[in-house]
Each structure stands twice: as C-alpha cells, then as structure tokens.
C-alpha positions in Angstrom: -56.7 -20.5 91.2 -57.7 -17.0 90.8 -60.5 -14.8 90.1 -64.2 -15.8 90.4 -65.6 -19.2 91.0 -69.4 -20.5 92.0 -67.7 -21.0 95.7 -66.5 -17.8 95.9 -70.0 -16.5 97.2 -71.6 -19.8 98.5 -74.7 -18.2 99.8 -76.0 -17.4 96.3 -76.6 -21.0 94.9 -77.4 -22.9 98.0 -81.0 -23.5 98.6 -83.7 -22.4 100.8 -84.2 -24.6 103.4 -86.6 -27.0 103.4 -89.1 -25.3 105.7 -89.1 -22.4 104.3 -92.8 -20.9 102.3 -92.8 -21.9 99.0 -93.7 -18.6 98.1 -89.9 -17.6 99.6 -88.3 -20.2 97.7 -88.9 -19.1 94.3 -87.9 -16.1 95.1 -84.2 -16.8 96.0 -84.4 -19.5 93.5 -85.7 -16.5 91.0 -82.4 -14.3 92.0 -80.0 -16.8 92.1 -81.2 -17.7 88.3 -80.9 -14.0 88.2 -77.1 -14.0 89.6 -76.1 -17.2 87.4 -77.6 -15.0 84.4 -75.2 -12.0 85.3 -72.1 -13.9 85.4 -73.3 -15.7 82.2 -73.5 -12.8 80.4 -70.2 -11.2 81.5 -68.5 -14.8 80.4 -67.2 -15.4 84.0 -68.9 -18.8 84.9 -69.0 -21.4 82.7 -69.4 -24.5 85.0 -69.5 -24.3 88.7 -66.0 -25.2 88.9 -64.8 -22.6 86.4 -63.0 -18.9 87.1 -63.0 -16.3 84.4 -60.7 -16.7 81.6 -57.4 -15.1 81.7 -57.6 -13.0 78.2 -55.5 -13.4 75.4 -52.2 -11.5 75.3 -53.4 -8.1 76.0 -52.8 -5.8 72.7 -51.0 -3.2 72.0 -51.6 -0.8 75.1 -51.9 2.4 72.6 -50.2 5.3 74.3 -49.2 3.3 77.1 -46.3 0.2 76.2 -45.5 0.1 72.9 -41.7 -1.8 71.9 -39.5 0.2 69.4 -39.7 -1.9 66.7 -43.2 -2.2 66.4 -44.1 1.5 66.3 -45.0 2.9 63.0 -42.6 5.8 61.3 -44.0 8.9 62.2 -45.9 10.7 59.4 -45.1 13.2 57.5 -45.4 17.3 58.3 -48.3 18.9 57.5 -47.6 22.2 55.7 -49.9 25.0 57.3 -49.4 29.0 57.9 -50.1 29.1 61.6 -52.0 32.0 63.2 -49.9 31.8 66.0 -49.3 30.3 69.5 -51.1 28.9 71.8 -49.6 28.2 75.4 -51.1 26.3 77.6 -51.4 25.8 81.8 -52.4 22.7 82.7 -54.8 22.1 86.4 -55.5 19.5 88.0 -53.9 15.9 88.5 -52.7 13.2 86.1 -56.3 12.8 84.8 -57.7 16.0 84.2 -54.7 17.4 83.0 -53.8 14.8 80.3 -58.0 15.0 78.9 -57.0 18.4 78.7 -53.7 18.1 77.2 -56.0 16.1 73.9 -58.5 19.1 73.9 -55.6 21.6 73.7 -54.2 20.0 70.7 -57.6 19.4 69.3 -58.0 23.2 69.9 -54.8 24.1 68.1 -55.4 22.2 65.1 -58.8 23.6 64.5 -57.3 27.3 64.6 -54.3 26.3 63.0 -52.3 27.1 65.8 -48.5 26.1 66.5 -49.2 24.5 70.3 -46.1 25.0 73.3 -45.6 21.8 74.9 -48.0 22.3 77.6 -47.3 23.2 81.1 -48.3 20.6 84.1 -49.7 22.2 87.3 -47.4 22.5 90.1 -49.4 24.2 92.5 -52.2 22.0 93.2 -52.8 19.7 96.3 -50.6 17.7 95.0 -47.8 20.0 94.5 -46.0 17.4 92.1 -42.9 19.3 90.5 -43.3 17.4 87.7 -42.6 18.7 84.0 -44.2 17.5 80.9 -41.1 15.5 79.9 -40.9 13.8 83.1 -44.2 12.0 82.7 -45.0 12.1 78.8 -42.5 11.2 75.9 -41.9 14.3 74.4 -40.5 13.6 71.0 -43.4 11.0 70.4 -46.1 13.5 71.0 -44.1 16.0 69.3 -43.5 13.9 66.0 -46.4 12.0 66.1 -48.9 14.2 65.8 -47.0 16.8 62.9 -48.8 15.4 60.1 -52.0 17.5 62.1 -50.4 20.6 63.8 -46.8 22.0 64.7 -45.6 21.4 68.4 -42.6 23.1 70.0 -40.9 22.6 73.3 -41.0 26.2 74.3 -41.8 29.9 72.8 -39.0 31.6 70.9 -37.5 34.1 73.1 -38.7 37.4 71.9 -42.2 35.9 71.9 -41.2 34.7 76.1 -41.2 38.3 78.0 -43.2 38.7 81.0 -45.9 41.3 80.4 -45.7 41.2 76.6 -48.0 43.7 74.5 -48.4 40.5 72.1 -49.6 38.2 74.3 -52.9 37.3 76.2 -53.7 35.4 79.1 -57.3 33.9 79.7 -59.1 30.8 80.7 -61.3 29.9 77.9 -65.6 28.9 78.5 -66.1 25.4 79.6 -67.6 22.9 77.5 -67.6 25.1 73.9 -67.8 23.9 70.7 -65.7 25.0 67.4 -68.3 27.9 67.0 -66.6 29.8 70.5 -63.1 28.9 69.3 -63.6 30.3 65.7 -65.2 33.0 66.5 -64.8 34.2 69.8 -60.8 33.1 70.0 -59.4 33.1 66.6 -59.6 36.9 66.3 -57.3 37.1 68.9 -54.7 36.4 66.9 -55.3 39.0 64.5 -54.1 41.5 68.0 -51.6 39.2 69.9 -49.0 36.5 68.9 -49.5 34.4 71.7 -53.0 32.9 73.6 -52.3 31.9 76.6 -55.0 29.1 78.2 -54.3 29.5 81.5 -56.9 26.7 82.9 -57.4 23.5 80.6 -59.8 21.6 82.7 -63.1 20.4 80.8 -63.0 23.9 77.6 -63.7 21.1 74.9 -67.6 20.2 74.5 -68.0 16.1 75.1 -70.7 16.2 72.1 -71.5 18.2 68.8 -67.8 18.3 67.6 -67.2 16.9 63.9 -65.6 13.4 64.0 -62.6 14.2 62.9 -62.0 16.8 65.7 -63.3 13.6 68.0 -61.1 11.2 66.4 -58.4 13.6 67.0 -58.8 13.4 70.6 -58.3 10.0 70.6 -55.5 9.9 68.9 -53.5 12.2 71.3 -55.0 10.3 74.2 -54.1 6.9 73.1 -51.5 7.4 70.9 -49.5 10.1 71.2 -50.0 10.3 74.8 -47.1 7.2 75.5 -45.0 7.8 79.2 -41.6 7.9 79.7 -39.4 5.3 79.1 -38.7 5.1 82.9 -42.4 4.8 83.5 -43.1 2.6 81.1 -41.1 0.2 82.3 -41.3 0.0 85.8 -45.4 0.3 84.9 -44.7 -3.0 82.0 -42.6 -4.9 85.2 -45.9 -4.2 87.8 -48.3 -5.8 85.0 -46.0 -8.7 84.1 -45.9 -9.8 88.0 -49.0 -9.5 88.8 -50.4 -11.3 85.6 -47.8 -14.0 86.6 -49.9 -14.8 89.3 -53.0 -15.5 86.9 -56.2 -13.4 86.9 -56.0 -10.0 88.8 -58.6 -6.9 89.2 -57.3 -3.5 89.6 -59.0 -1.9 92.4 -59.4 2.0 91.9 -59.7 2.4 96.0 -60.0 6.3 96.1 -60.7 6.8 99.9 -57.3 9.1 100.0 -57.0 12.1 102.3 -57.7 14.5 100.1 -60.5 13.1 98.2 -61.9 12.4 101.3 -61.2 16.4 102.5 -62.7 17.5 99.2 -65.8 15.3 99.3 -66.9 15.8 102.9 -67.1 11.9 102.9 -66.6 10.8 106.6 -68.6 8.4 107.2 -66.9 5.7 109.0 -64.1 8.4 110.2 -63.6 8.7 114.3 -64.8 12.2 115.2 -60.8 13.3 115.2 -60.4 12.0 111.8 -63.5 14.2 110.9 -62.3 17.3 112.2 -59.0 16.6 110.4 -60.8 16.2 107.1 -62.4 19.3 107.9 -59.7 21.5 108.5 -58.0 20.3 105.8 -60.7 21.7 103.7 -60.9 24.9 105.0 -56.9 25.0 104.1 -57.3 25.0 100.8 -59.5 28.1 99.3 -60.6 26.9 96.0 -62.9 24.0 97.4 -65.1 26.0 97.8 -67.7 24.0 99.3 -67.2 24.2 103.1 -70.2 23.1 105.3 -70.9 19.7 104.1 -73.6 17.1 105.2 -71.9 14.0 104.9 -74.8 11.4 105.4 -77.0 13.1 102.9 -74.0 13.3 100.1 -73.4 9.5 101.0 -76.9 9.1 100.1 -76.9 10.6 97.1 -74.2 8.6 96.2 -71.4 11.5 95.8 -68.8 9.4 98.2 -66.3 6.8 97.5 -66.5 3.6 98.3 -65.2 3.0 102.4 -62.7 -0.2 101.9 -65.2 -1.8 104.2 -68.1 -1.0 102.1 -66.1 -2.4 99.1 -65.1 -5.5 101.5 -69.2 -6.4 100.6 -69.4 -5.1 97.1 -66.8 -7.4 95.8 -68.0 -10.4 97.4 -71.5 -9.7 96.4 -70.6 -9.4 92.6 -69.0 -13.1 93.3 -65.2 -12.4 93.6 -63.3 -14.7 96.6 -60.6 -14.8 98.8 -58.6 -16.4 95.7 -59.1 -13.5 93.5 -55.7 -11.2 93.1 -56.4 -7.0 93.7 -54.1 -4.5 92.8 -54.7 -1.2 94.9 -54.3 1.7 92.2 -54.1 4.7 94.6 -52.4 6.7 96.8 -52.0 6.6 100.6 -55.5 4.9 101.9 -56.6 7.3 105.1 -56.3 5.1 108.1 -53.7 3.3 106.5 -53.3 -0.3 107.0 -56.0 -0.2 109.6 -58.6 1.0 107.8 -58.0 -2.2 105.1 -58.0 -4.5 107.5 -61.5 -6.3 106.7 -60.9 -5.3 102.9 -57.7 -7.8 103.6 -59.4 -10.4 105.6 -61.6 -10.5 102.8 -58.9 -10.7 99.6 -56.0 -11.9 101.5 -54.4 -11.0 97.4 -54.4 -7.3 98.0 -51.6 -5.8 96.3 -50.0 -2.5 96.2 -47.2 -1.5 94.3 -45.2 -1.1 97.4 -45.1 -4.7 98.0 -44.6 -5.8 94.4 -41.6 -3.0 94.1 -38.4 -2.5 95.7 -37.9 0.7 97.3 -35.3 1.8 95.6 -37.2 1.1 92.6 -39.6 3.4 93.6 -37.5 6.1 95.5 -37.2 8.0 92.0 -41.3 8.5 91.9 -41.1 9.8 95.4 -42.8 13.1 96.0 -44.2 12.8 92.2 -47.6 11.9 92.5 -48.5 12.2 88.6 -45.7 9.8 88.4 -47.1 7.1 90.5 -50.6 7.8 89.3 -49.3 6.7 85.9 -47.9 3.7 87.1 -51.2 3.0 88.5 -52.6 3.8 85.4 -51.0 1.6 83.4 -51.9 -1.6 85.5 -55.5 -0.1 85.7 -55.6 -0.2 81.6 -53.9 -3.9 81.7 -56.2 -5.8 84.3 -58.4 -8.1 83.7 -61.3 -6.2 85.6 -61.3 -2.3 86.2 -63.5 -1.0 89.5 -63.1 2.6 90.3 -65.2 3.1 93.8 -65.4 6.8 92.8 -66.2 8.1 89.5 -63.2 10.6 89.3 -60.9 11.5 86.4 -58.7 8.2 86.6 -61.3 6.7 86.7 -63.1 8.0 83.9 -60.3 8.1 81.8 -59.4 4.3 82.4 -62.4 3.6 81.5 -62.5 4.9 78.4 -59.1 3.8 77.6 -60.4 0.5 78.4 -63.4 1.3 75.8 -60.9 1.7 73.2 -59.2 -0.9 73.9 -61.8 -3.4 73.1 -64.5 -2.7 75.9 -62.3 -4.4 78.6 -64.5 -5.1 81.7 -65.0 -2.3 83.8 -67.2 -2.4 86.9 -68.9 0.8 87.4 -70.5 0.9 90.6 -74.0 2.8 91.2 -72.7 4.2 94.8 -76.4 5.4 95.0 -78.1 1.8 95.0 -75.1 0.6 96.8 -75.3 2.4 100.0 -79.0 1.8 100.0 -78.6 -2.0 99.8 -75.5 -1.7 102.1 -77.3 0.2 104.9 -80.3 -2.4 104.4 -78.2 -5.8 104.9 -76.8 -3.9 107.6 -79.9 -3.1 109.5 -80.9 -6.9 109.2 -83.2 -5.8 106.6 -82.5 -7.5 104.1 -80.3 -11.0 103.5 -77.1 -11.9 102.3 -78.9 -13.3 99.3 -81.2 -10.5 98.9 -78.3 -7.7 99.0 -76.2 -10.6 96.7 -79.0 -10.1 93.8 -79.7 -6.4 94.5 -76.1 -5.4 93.5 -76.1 -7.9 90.2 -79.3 -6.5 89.3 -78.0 -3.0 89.6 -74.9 -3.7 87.6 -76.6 -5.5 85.0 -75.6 -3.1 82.6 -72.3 -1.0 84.1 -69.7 -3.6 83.0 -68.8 -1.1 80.2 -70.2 -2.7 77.2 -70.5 -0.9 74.1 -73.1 2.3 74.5 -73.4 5.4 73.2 -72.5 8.5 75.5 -75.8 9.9 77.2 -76.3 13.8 75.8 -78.0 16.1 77.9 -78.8 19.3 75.8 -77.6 22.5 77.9 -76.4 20.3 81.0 -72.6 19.3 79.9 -71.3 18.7 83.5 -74.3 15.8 83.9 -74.2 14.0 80.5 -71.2 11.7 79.6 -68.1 12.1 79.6 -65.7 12.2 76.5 -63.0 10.5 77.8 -65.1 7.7 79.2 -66.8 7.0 76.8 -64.8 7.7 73.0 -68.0 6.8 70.9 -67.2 8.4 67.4 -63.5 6.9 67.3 -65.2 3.4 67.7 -68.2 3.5 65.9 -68.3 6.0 63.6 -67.8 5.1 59.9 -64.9 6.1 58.5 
C-alpha cells in the first residue's frame, strides 16, 4: 500500500498519557484534531485505515504527452504584415528559458513580429549543447501557434551577417508591460530589420497585461511547448512505472552542487565541502554575490531543503515508509551518503537511474535540459508535487500543475520550517508539537485555487506568472 495512512505518523493520534496535566492534554488533543482536519481537507484520510486515492487517469498532459490521433489539426495562418524579426537568446536552464520562450512569443505577437526559433543557452553552468529542436518539437510549436504569429527556423541569409547595419542587439527592461514594447521597441523597426533579445529571462510583466496577451502565454507553455518525441517517451515509460507501483510523490530535492554554490547554503556541509562550494562560486563571475552568511540566509528561509531536513518534513505532513518518491533532480551533493536518512526514512526513493537502463539514458548524457525535462514530466504527472526550493522548475511545475486542475502541490514555507526544525532539535519542542506546527503552516500551500499576490512597483517579490496562470483559469471568456 502506498502513500499516506493514519500509521504513517503514529505519534500524532496517540494520546497523552494518563498522568499528564489536563491542561497539556487538550492541547495535543487540540492539534491532533488540528492534523486530522489538514488531511481532511486535502482528501487524504478518510478512515484510519485509508491512503490517498490514486486519481483518475491523469488527462491530457497539455504540452507534455499528447498521442497523434488525439491532437487537434493545427489552425489556420493568420495573415499579418510583419514589422520584422525578432531573434531571440535564451539564459538560464530548462525553466527559465522555456517561461521565456512564452514571453518571447507573447512579445512577438503583440508587435506583429515574425519570431526565429529561439536560441537555448549553451554557456551557462550547465553548459548543455542542446538546440531547440533537441528538447522542444519544432513543427508543433511552429504550426501550432500560426493562427497568432509567423515562426521560422532561422533568419534568411542576407538578413544573418555578423555586424549587420540592419540589425540590433539588446537585452530588453525586466518586468515591462505592452506600453515599453510599443513604444520603446517597436520603433526600432522602423531603423533595423532585425531585434535581437539577447537575454529572455523574466522581460514580460507577471501582472497588468490584457488577457488575451495572458492567455497567450499559456498557450505556448502548455500547449505548444510539447518535447521531443524521444523525450516524451522515455518521460511517458518513467510515469507508467512508477504509477504501476500505486501512489507516488515527486520529490523536487534541489540540494545539487551548484544550487548549493549559488545559494551559499552549507549548512550541514563538512568544512571541505564548504570551501568547495565556495570556490566554486568565486569560479563563476556572474553570481555575483560572493561573501555569504549561510546561517542567517537559512534563517530567512533562502536555502533548500537538506535531504535530512526533508527526512522530518515528510514524515511530519504524515507520509510513511510505504509511500513511493521519485527524486526529480540532478546529482544530490554528497551523493548517496548524504540520502542516507532520507532513505531509511522512505525506503521507496526512486531516481530515474534505477527505474532506467543505462543505455536508455546514455543518449541524455551531458544534456542536462534533457534530463530536466524528463524530470519534468514525472513532476507534472505525480500524485503530489514538493519542490524544497522555490526555483524555476519548481515554479513552473507548479503552475503547470495549476492548469492542469490544481494537482496537489506542497509548497513548503522553508522559513517556519527551519524554525520548527531547529526547535524539535534543541528538545524544544515535541514530535507532536513540530507534527502540528508544520500542518498548521501548510494549511493553505497545497496549491489550491488563489489569485497571484501583486505587489505594485516590487515585480521580483509578488507572484509569479508561471506559477500561478490566474487569467487562463479564471477569467471569463
């Protein structure tokens, strides 16, 4: 049996003993009632005997596993005089660079634009060698998106020379609205043949666009966004074994090398594996950020998730050693060592590596985009979603999994976390006690319908589009 069940977490519904004040025993009984209440609510415990309910055949996985036959004919072409082209260089990983790839259409469109399949970022940690067409089905995003703009594969050639007179190269202000790209871009055009967005990351504003410019989004992201045919399948094969086995929660463990490097998170690192971090930092001149205090950024809740720290987490929001976890990342720092109590815990912990062969894999080798859109896919498919760091994947998974129906998604509050954490650990507080401080705190981070938070004149702090697609579920038509 998998998933969660009232013995997965015993301590919560036993009673006090008998001696214990009476003043003490309505308090557990108080946050036990509270506990019973959370699981209630989410649909996971029925009876006492009960697991959460495998859902029904998971629908159709827009822009992510679609079979031939169901797909719709692609629409017709719109007829438009375009102002010219717009070329675009992606940055960042998987994530950021596919949000991006939706603005940069959304972009196009509004300036009636003719849009280059975009470039993917070669250079970056990563250093994924990756094209477009490796990852993304080209002629799906191509044709299905012509009845809004015209897409090409690459500029004509007398519109290609280096150091052109009629083209221009510039990374466009975060965050704007239509009003920068109408009046501040546009006119460009009227000068060069060619704009060339040389960073992508986050130039789209998450709020204040007109609906159908968000709608539009959504339909690249989860539509005309669909992977390869190789990835799709060996991503479909991953979710069909591991759903095979019943119930299963797709673990977002990102406590990888270099989010770790990037973060300054080393807290629970040997004073070697510190230093390592650090100088792996200094190695790469765009973080920026060099001299970092990791205690007080763990406090403030800017680090992932240690897989011992998780270890807790997931027993306290009542999943058990019977409960199936996929790992969706990369290489975990400290390797197998460093999930050893994680393991202990969830004896079920999965990774594609042992649910693949490895010649299966070989192919994805040295492409991380590649694997991260295998993990991807399982991530959209699970039953439960929990991301211990609130990155692009995760974001973006999350708000696929919005669209998709509001799909269960755990969103941990890393803040309240390490304070409860670092209480049970001091003997501060009880099992029981840390047991109903984490429900309490994730009472309402199961990704439930909500409108995005908007903070006027602060877009890096409100939330984000692509976690949160508002309009394209709950706008009227």
């Amino acid at each position: 049996m998998h998933g969660i069940s009232a013995s997965s977490s015993p301590s919560v519904l036993v009673p006090p003993q008998q001696s214990a004040p009476r003043a003490r025993l309505q308090l557990c009984f108080a946050r036990a009632c509270l506990v019973i209440l959370l699981w209630a609510w989410l649909g996971q415990l029925v009876t006492f005997g009960q697991v959460w309910r495998r859902p029904r055949a998971i629908p159709n996985l827009a822009g992510i596993s679609t079979p031939a036959a169901d797909n719709p004919p692609f629409p017709p072409a719109r007829i438009y005089k375009s102002n010219g082209y717009i070329k675009v260089s992606c940055n960042g990983g998987l994530n950021q660079m596919r949000a991006a790839i939706c603005d940069m259409v959304t972009i196009a469109r509004l300036l009636n634009a003719t849009l280059v399949v975009p470039e993917l970022d070669k250079r970056s940690f990563w250093a994924d060698p990756s094209d477009f067409a490796d990852i993304f089905n080209v002629s799906n995003f191509i044709n299905s998106l012509r009845d809004e703009l015209r897409i090409i594969k690459r500029l004509p050639k007398r519109l290609s020379r280096k150091g052109s007179a009629i083209s221009i190269s510039m990374p466009p202000v975060s965050w704007s609205n239509e009003s920068y790209y109408l009046n501040q871009v546009l006119p460009l055009f009227k000068i060069y043949r060619v704009v060339h967005f040389n960073k992508t990351d986050a130039r789209l504003a998450n709020n204040g666009l007109p609906v159908k410019l968000q709608r539009l989004r959504c339909r690249v992201n989860y539509h005309a966004l669909r992977f390869t045919d190789r990835i799709e399948s060996l991503g479909n094969k991953l979710v069909r074994i591991l759903h095979s086995e019943g119930f299963f929660v797709a673990l977002h463990l990102r406590y990888e090398m270099d989010m770790l490097a990037f973060s300054g998170c080393t807290y629970g690192c040997s004073m070697d594996e510190a230093e390592l971090l650090k100088k792996m930092r200094y190695a790469y001149p765009w973080w920026r950020e060099k001299e970092i205090n990791s205690e007080e950024r763990r406090q403030l809740g800017f680090c992932p998730l240690t897989p011992e720290e998780t270890a807790s987490v997931l027993r306290a929001l009542g999943f058990g050693p019977k409960t199936q976890i996929y790992i969706a990342a990369g290489e975990i720092f400290g390797s197998e060592k460093r999930l050893r109590k994680l393991r202990s815990s969830f004896p079920l912990l999965v990774k594609k590596e042992m649910l693949l062969g490895a010649e299966e894999l070989r192919q994805f080798q040295n492409h991380s985009s590649q694997m991260a859109a295998l993990d991807y896919m399982v991530s959209v498919a699970s039953d439960v979603f929990i991301p211990t760091y609130n990155g692009n994947m995760a974001k973006v998974v999350e708000g696929h999994r919005r669209y998709l129906g509001h799909r269960k998604s755990i969103l941990l509050d890393r803040r309240e976390l390490v304070r409860l954490l670092d209480l049970f650990r001091n003997q501060t507080i009880s099992w029981d006690e840390f047991v109903s401080g984490v429900g309490v705190a994730h009472l309402d981070k199961m990704g439930k319908p909500s409108p995005r938070k908007i903070l006027n004149k602060k877009p890096k702090e409100e939330d984000y589009f692509y976690a949160n697609p508002w309009e394209c579920l709950h706008s009227p038509s």
